[in-house]
C-alpha positions as CSV (number, residue, x, y, z in Angstrom):
1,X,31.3,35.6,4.4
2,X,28.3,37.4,6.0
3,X,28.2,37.3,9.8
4,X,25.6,35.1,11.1
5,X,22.4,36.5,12.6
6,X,19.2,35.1,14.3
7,X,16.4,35.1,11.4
8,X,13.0,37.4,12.3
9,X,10.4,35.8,13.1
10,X,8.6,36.5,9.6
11,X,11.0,35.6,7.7
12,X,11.4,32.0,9.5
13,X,7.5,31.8,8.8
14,X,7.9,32.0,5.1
15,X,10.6,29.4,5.1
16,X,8.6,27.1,7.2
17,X,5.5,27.6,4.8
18,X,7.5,27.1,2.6
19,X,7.3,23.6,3.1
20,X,4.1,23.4,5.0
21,X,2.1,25.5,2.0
22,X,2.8,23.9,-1.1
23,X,-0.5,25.2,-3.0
24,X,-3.8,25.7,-1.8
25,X,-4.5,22.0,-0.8
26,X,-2.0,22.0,1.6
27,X,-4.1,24.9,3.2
28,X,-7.1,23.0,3.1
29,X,-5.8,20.1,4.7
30,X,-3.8,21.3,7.7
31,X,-7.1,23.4,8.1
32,X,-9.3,20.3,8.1
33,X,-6.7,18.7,10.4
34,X,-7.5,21.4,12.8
35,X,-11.4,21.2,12.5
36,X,-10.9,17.5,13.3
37,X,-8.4,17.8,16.3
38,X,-11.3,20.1,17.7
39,X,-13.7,17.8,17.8
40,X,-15.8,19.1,14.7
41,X,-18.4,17.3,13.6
42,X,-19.3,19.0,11.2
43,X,-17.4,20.9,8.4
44,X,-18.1,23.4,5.7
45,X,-15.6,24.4,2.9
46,X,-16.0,27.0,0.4
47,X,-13.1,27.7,-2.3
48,X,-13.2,30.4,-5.2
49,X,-10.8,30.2,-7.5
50,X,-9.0,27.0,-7.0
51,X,-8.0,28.1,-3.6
52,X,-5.9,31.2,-4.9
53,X,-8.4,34.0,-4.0
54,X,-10.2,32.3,-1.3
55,X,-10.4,29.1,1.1
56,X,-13.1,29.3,3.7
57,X,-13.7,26.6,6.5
58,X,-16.5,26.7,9.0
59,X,-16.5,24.0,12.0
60,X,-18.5,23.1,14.7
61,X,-15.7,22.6,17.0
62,X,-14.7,23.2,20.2
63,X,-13.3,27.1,19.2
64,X,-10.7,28.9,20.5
65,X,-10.5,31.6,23.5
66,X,-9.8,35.4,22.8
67,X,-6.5,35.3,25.3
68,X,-5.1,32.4,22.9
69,X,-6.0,34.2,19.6
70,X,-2.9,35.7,19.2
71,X,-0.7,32.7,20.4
72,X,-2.5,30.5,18.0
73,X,-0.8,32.2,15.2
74,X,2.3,31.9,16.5
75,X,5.4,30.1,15.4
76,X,5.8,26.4,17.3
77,X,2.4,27.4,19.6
78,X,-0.2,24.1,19.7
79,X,-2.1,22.7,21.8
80,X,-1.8,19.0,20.9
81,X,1.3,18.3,22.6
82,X,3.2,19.9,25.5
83,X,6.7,17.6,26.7
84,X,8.8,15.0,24.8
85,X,6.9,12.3,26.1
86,X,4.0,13.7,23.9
87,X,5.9,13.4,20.7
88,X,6.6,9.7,21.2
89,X,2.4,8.9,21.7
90,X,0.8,11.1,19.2
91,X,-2.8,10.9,18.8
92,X,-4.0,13.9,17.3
93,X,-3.5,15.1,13.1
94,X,-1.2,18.1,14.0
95,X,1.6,18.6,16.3
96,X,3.9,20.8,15.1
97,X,2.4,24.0,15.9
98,X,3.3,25.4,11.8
99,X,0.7,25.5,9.9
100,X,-1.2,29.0,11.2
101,X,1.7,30.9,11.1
102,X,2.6,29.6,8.2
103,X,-0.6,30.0,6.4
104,X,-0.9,33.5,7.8
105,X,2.7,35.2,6.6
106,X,2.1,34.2,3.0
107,X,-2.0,35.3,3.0
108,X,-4.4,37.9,4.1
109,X,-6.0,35.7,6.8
110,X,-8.4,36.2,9.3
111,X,-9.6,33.2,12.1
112,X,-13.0,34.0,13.7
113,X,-14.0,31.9,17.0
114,X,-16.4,31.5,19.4
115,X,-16.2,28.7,22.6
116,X,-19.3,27.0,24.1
117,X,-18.8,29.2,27.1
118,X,-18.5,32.4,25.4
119,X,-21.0,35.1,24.9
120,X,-19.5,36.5,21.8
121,X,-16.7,35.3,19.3
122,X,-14.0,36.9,18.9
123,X,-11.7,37.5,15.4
124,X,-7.9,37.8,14.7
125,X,-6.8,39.4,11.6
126,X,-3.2,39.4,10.1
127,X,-1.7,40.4,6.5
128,X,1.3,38.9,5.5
129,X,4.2,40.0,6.6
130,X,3.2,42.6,8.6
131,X,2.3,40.1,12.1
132,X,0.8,42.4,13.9
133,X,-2.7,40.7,14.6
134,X,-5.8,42.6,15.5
135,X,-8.3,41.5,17.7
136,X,-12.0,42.1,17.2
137,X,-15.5,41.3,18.5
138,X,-17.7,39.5,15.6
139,X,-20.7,37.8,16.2
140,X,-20.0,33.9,15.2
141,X,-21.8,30.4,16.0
142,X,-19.7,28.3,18.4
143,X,-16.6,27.0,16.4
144,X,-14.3,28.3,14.0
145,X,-14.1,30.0,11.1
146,X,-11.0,30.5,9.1
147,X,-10.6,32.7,5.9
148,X,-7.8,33.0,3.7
149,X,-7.6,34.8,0.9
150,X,-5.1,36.0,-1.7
151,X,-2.7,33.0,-0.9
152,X,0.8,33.6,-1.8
153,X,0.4,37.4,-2.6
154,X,3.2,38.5,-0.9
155,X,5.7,35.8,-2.4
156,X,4.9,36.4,-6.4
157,X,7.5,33.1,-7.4
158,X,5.4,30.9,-5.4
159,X,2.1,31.9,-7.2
160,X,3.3,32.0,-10.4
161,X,3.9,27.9,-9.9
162,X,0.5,27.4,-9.3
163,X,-1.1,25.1,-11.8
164,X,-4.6,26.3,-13.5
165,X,-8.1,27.3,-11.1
166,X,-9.1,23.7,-12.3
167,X,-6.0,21.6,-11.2
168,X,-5.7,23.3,-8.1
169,X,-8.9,22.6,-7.3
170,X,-8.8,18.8,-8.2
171,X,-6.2,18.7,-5.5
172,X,-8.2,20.3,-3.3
173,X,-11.0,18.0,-4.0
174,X,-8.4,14.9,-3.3
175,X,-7.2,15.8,0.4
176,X,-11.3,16.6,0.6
177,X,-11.7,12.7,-0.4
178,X,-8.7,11.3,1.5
179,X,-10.6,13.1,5.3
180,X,-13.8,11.8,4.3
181,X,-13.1,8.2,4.1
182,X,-11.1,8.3,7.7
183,X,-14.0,10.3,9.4
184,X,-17.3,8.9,9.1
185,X,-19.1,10.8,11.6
186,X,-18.0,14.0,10.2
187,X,-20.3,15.8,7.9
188,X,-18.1,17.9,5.3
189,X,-19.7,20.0,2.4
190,X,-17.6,21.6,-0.2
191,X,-18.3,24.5,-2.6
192,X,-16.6,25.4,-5.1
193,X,-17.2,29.2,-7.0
194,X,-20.4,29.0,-4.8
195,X,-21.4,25.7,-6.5
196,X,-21.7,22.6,-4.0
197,X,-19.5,19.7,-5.6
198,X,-19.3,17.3,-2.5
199,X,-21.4,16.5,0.2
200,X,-20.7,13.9,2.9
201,X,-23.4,12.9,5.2
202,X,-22.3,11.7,8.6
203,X,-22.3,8.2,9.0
204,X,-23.0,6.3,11.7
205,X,-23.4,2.6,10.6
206,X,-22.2,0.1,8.4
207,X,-24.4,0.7,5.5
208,X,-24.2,4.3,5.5
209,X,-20.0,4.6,5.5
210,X,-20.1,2.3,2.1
211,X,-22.4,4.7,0.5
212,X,-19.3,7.4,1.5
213,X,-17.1,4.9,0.4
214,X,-19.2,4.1,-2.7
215,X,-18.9,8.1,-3.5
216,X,-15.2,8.8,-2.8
217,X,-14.2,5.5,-4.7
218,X,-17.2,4.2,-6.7
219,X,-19.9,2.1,-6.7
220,X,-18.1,-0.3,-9.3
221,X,-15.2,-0.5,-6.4
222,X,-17.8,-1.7,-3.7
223,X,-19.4,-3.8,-5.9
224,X,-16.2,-5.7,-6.6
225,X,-14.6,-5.7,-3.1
226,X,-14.5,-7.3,0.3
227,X,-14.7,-5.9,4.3
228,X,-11.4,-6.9,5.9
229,X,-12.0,-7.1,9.5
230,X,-8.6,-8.0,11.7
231,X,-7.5,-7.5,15.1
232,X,-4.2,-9.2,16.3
233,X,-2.3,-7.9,19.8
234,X,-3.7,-4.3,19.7
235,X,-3.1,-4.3,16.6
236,X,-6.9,-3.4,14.4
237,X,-6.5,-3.8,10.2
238,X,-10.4,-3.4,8.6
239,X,-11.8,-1.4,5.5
240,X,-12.4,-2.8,2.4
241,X,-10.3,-5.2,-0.4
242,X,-10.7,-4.5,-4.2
243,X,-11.7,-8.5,-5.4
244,X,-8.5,-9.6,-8.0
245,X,-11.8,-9.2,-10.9
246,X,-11.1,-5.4,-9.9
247,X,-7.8,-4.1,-11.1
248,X,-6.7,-0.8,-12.3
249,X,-4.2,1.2,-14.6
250,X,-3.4,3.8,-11.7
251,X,-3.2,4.0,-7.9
252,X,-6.0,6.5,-7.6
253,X,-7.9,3.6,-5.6
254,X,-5.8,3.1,-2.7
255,X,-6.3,4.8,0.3
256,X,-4.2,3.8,3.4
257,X,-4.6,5.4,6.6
258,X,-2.7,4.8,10.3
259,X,-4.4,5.8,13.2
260,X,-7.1,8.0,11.1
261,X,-4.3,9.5,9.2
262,X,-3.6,9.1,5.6
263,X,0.6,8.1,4.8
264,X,2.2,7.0,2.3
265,X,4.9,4.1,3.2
266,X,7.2,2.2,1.6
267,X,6.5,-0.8,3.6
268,X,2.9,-0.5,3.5
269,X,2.8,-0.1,-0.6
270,X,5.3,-3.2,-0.5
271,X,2.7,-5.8,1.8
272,X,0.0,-4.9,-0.4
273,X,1.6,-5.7,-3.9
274,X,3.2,-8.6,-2.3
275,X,-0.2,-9.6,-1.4
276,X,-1.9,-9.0,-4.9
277,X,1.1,-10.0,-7.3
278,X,-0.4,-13.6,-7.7
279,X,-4.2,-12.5,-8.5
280,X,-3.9,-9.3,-11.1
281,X,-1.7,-9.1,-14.2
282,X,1.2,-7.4,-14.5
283,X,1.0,-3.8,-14.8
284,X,-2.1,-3.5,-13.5
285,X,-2.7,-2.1,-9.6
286,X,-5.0,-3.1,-7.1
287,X,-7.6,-0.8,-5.1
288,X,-8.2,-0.6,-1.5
289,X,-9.6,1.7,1.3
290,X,-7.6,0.2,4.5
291,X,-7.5,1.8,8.1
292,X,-4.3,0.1,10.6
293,X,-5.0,1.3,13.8
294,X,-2.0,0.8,16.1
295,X,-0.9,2.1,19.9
296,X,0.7,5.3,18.6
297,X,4.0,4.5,20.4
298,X,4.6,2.1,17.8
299,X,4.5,4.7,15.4
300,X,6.9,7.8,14.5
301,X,4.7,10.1,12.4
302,X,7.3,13.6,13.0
303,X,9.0,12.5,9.7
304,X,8.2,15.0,7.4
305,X,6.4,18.2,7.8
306,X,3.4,17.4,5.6
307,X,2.6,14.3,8.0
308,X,2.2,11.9,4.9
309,X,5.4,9.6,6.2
310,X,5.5,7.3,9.1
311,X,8.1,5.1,10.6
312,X,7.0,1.9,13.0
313,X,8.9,0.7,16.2
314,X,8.6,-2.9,14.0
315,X,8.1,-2.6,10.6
316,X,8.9,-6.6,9.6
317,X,5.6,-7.1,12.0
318,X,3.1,-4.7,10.3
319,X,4.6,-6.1,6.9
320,X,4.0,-9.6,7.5
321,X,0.3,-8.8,9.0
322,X,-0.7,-7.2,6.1
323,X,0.4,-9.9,3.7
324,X,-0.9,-12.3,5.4
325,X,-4.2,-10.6,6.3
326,X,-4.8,-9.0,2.4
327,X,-3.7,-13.2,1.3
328,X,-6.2,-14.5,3.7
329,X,-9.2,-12.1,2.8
330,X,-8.7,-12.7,-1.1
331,X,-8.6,-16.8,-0.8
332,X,-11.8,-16.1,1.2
333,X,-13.1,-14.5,-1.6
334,X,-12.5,-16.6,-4.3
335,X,-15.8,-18.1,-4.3
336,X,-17.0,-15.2,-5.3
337,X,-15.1,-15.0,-8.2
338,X,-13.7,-18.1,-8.7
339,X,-12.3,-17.5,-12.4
340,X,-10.4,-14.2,-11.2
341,X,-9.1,-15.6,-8.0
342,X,-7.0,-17.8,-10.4
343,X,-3.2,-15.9,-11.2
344,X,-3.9,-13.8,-14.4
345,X,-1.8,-15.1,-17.6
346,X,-0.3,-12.9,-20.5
347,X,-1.2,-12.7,-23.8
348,X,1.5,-12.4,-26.4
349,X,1.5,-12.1,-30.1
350,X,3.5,-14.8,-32.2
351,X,6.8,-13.9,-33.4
352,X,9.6,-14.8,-36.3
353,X,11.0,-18.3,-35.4
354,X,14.1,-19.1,-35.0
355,X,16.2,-21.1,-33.4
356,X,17.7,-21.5,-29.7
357,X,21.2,-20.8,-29.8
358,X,22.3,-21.3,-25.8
359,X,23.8,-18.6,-26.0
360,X,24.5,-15.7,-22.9
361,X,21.2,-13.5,-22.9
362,X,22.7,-10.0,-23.1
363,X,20.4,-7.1,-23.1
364,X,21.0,-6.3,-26.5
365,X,19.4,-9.9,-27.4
366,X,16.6,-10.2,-24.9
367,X,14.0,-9.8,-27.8
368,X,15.9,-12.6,-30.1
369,X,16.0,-14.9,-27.4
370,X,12.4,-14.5,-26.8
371,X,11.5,-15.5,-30.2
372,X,14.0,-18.1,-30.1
373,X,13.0,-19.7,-27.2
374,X,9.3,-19.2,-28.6
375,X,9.6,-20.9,-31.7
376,X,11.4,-24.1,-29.8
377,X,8.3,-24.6,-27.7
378,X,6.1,-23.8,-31.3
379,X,7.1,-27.0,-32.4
380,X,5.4,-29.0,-29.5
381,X,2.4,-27.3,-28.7
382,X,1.1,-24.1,-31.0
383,X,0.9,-20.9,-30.6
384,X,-1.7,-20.5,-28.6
385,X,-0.4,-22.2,-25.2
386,X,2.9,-20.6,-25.8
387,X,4.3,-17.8,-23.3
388,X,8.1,-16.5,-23.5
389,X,10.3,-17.2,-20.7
390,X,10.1,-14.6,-18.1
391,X,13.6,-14.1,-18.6
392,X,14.2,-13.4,-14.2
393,X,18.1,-13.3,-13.5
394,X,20.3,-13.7,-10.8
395,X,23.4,-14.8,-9.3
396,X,24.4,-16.1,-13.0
397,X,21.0,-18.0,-13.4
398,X,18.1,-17.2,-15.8
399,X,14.6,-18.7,-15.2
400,X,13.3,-19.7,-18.6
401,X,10.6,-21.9,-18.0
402,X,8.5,-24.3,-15.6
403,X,8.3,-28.4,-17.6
404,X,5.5,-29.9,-16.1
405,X,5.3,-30.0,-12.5
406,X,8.6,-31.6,-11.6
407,X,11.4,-29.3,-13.7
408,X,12.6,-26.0,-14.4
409,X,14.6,-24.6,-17.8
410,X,17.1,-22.4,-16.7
411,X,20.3,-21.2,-18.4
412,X,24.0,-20.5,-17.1
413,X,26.8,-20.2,-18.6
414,X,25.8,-20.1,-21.9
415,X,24.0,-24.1,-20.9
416,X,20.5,-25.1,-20.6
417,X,19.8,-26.7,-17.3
418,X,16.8,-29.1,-16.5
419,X,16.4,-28.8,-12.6
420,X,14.6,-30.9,-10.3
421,X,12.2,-28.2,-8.0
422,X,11.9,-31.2,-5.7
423,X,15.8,-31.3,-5.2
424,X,16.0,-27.5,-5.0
425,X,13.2,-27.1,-2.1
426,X,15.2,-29.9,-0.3
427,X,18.7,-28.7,-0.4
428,X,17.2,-25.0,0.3
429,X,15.4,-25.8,3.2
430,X,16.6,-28.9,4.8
431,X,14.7,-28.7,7.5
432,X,11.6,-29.9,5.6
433,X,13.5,-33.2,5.9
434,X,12.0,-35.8,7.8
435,X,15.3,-36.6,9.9
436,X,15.9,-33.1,10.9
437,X,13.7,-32.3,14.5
438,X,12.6,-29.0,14.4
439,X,10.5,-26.8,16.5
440,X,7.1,-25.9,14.9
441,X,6.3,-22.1,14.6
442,X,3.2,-21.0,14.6
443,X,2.1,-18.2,11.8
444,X,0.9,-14.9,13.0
445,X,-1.8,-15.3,10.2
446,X,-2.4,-18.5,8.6
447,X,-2.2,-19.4,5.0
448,X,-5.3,-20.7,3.0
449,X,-4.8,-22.9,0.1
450,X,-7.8,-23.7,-1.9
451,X,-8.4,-27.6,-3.0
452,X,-10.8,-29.4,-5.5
453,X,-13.1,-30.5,-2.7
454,X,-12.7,-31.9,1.1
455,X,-10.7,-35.4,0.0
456,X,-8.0,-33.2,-1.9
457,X,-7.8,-30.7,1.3
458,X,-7.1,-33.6,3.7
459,X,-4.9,-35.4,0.8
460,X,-3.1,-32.3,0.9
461,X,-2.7,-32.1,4.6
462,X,-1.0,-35.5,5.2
463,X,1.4,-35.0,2.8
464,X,2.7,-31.5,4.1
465,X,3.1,-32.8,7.4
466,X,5.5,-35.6,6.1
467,X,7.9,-32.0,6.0
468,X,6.9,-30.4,9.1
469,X,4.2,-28.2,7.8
470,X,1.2,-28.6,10.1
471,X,-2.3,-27.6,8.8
472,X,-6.1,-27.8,9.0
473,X,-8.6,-28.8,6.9
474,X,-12.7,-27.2,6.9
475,X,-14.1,-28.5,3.6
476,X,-12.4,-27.8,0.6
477,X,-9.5,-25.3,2.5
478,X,-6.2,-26.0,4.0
479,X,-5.2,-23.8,6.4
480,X,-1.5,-23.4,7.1
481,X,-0.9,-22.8,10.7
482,X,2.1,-24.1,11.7
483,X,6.1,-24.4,9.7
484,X,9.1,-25.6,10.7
485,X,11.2,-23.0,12.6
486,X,13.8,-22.7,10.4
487,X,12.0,-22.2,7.5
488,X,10.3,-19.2,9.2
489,X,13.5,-17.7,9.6
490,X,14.9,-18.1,6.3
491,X,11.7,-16.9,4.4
492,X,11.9,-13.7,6.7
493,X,15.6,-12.7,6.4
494,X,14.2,-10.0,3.7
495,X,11.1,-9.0,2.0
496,X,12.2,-10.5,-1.4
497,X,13.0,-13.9,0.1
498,X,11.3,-16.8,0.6
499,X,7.4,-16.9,0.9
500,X,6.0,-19.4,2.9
501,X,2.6,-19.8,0.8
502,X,4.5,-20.2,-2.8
503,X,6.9,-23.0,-0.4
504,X,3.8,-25.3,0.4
505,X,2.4,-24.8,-2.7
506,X,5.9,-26.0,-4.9
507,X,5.8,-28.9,-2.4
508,X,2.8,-29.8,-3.3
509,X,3.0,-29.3,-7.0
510,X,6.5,-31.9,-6.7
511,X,4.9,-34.3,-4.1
512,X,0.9,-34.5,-4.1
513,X,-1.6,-36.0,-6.5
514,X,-4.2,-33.7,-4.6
515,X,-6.4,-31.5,-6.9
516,X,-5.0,-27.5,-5.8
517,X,-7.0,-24.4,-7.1
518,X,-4.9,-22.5,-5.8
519,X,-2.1,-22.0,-7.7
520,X,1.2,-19.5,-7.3
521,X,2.2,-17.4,-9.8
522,X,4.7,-18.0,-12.9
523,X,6.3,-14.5,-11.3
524,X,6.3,-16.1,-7.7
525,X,7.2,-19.4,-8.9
526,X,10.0,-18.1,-10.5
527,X,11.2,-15.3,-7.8
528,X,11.8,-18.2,-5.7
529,X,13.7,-20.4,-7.7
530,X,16.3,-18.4,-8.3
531,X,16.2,-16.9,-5.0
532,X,16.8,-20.2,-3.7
533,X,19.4,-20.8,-6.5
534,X,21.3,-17.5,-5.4
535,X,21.4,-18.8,-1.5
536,X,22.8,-21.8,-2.3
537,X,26.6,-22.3,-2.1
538,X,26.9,-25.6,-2.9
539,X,24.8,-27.0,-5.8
540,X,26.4,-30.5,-5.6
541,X,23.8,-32.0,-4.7
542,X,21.1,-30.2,-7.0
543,X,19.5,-33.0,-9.4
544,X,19.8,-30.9,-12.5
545,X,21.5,-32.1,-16.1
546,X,22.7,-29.9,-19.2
547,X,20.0,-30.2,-22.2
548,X,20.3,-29.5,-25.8
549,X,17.3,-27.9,-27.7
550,X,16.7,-31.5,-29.1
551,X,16.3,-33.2,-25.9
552,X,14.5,-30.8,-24.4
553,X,11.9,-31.2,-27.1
554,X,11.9,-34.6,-26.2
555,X,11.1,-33.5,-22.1
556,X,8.4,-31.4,-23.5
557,X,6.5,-34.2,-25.6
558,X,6.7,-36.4,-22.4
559,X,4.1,-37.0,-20.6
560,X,3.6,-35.5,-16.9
């Protein structure tokens, strides 16, 4: 074994660019990071070559002093934070005190700076390994200007990864995108082989940030979406909501940022599908430009060295707010598209009949028990109004199919079962019961169910509060506000449990005569059948009955 030794300086540089430098976007964005913490209000960036030969950035900054030129390009030197306390409130894009040094012992860079007070600017150049940084008097408008050039020329298996001038630069072009839309007041330009390719006025109102947003994300985008405006107990949620007529095949459309800074979280991807399951198809991904601005001691962003990854102090909190919020600002929506805001149904072509056996779906005969299942319910009512069972499995049960309003097909143990949903809610969560006293809770964000008109809201209304569920009505909308204690509890033991909106809205399906536009989805419908199946230990008291394919065709020919 070799004796252990301290690691020089340079070479700890390399391994921390290593993971700061990926390719020449990262450059570009722990540069623009810096413009920004400066104060810059203005930024110009040049590239040649997809970033490989050159990356230029100009700002109008608050520039840097000669007697902190060299230390600027030191290992772990920054001027963002200074104690412990620091770290646990971060405000500014950087804080780690990597990325020049970094930067610099894998390029041939050079950083050029004046300050307001300053009669001349003042440059320091460094190559590579070498470190040794040389100070020079340049003339230079107040700011900064840093060059770097020949990225990766000194570390030949890192620059023989790099992808062609064109991909790079679509990368480039992306974290260029991703700082516009968090920084309206900054004016950026970016050039490209000398060619100008983006140019982002600053703006200063309203109006003018959707014509940035319009140009990051598209004019068909703005067209189609919403302004989410929020602010709940220093906690501030705005941007802008792709409408559920507004779907796409990728995520290329969602921008998320905390505190000005663009992350990627698993929490946060989770609210927002959560949100949008019931309103696009399956398969398809909603778009979004959303800004969450919290205190930042609620906030961990010194996960990972790019800065993408955060951690909050309470992540069930920022969950729920989000779902809530995203639920809220669609069903407010939905008169401007009414026929979207309705959950989106699947197509599927007809297939061979045959027939249902009862048998144990295995994977191996998922696809025959589709078709047999299909060709049962062919006899009743066509092919056209015919979808296969979503085939959702757990805890032994699998969710075939909703009959009418009141029942549910399921299978177990190689049975049909016809279950009563009414019976289910009621044994799941017994303290919608009448005879059961419960403290109300009131939601962080209310729920909106849509009705037929102002009769069917307050129809609606009464009849939830026979369980506990207390609500208000302005026209046509019910507005959840208040639930049972309990239930909140038991809906929030996980993110895949219960959901409060797809509770009322079963109850009302078993209990109310009340016209309901709004309607939840065969997915979310089904998620919390069985999930309420799974919880329950004793099914005693479950109104449910063992079916053969002949009497359930006789369930399906009866009428509602």
């Amino acid at each position: 074994m070799q004796p252990i030794k301290k690691l020089d300086t340079q070479l700890a540089n390399q391994i921390a660019a290593g993971e700061v430098v990926e390719r020449p976007a990262s450059v570009v964005k722990e540069l623009l990071e810096n413009s920004l913490d400066s104060g810059a209000n203005r930024i110009d960036i040049e590239i040649s070559s997809g970033g490989s030969s050159l990356i230029r950035i100009r700002d109008n900054g608050s520039g840097i002093p000669k007697e902190q030129l060299q230390l600027a390009l030191s290992p772990h030197a920054t001027s963002k934070i200074s104690s412990l306390d620091d770290l646990d409130q971060i405000a500014s894009f950087g804080f780690r005190g990597e990325a020049l040094s970094s930067i610099s012992s894998v390029s041939k860079f050079t950083l050029s700076s004046r300050t307001q007070d300053a009669e001349q600017g003042w440059q320091a150049e460094v190559e590579g390994r070498e470190q040794s940084i040389k100070l020079t008097p340049v003339p230079v408008a107040e700011g900064t200007r840093i060059d770097v050039r020949e990225l990766f020329f000194n570390t030949p298996a890192r620059r023989r990864f790099l992808r062609t001038d064109k991909t790079e630069y679509s990368h480039i072009e992306e974290v260029v995108r991703k700082i516009a839309l968090a920084n309206f007041t900054v004016a950026i330009t970016l050039k490209h082989n000398g060619r100008t390719s983006r140019r982002f006025r600053a703006a200063d109102d309203l109006m003018q940030q959707e014509q940035r947003v319009a140009a990051v994300c598209g004019k068909q985008f703005l067209e189609h979406s919403i302004r989410l405006q929020l602010q709940h107990e220093g906690i501030e949620l705005n941007g802008w909501l792709a409408l559920p007529n507004y779907h796409r095949s990728q995520n290329d459309g969602q921008f998320f940022y905390v505190n000005n800074r663009p992350v990627k979280d698993k929490v946060l991807n989770h609210a927002i599908r959560q949100a949008y399951q019931q309103f696009i198809p399956a398969g398809r991904v909603p778009a979004y430009v959303l800004y969450l601005t919290i205190d930042p001691r609620q906030v961990d962003v010194n996960v990972h060295p790019t800065k993408h990854e955060v951690r909050f102090h309470d992540a069930r909190l920022i969950h729920d707010l989000l779902v809530q919020a995203i639920e809220q600002a669609l069903a407010e929506g939905k008169e401007l598209v009414d026929d979207q805001f309705m959950p989106a149904q699947k197509t599927h072509q007809p297939q061979q009949n045959h027939h249902y056996s009862g048998n144990s779906l295995s994977e191996n005969s998922l696809s025959e028990s589709h078709q047999a299942y299909r060709s049962l319910l062919q006899s009743v009512h066509g092919d056209e109004n015919i979808q296969p069972p979503l085939m959702q499995k757990s805890n032994g049960w699998l969710y075939l199919s909703r009959i009418n309003d009141q029942y549910v097909l399921l299978e177990r143990q190689q049975e049909l079962v016809l279950l009563s949903v009414a019976s289910l809610l009621s044994e799941s969560l017994p303290q919608l019961n009448a005879d059961i006293s419960v403290e109300p809770l009131k939601l962080l964000f209310p729920e909106i169910i849509v009705c037929e008109d102002a009769a069917d809201a307050s129809l609606a209304s009464s009849e939830l509060a026979i369980f506990g569920i207390a609500s208000q009505v302005s026209e046509s909308k019910l507005t959840i506000v208040h639930v049972p204690t309990d239930m909140n509890s038991d809906m929030n033991s996980d993110m895949n449990s219960f959901d409060i909106k797809t509770v009322c809205l079963e109850l009302l399906r078993c209990h109310s005569k009340a016209a309901i536009k709004t309607q939840a989805s065969r997915e979310a419908s089904a998620n919390l059948i069985i999930n309420m199946l799974s919880a329950l230990v004793d099914l005693s008291e479950l109104e449910q009955q063992t079916i053969t394919p002949e009497k359930l065709l006789d369930v399906f020919n009866a009428k509602p």
